[in-house]
N, C-alpha and C positions, 0 to 999 in steps of 0.2 A: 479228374477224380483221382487218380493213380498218386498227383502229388500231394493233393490233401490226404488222402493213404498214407504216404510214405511220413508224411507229419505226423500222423495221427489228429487232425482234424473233422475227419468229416466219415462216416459211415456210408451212408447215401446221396446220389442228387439227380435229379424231376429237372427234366428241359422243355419246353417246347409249349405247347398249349393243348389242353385236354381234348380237341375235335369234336367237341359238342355244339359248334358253332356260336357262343353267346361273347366269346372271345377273340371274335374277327367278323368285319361287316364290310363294307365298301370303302368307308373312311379309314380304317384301323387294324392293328392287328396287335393283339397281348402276347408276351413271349416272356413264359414265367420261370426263373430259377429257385426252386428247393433245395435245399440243401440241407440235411439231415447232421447233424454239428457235435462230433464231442464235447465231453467239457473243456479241454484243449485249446478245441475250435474255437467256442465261446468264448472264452478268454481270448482271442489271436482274430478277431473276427475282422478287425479291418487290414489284416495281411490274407484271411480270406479271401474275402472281396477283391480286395487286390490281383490275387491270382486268377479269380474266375474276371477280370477286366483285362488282365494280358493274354489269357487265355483266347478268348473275344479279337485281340489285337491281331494275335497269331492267325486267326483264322481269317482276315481280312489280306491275309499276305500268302495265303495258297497259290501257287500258280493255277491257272485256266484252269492244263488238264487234267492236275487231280483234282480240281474241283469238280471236273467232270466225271472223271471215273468214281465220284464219291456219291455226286446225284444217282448215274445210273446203277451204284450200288444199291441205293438206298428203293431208286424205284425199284426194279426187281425183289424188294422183299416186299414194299407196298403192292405190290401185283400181283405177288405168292398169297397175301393175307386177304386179295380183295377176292382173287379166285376161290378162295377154301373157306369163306366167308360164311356165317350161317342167313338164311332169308330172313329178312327184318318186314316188319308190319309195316304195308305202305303207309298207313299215318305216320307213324312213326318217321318213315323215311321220307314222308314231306314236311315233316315239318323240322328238321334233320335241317335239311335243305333252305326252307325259307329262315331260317336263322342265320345261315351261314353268309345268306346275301347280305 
């Protein structure tokens, strides 16, 4: 993000998949990139791309342990958020759940 920043490209960008389960099952799993585009961007859009695919590249060459140190970064904030969590309606949170399989 920082260097589509420094371009002036891109405002915003949405990683990951929204955790409402209808986007990953047993077979699959969607992993969506937004990217919110100046006009700039627009115009530059397959040097875009470009970058969020090296981007990608780079992240497949992390050593081990920061990959490790980066998971259990990540856990300990999903752990803060699941603790402080407000109660969800058990229907709710079965069917939450059977989607997710």
């Amino acid at each position: 993000m920082s260097e589509l920043k420094r371009r002036n490209w891109a405002h915003e960008i949405y990683a990951g998949n929204s955790g409402q389960g209808h986007e990953e099952n047993g077979f699959t799993t969607e992993f969506m990139i937004n990217i919110r585009l100046t006009d700039d961007g627009l115009i530059n859009w397959k040097s875009v791309i470009g970058i969020i695919f090296e981007y990608i590249r780079l992240l497949n060459e992390i050593p081990k342990d920061e990959e490790i140190r980066i998971f259990k970064e990540i856990q300990k904030i999903e752990n803060l958020n699941w603790i402080s969590k407000e109660e969800t309606n058990p229907f709710d949170y079965v069917e939450l759940v059977a989607e997710s399989n």
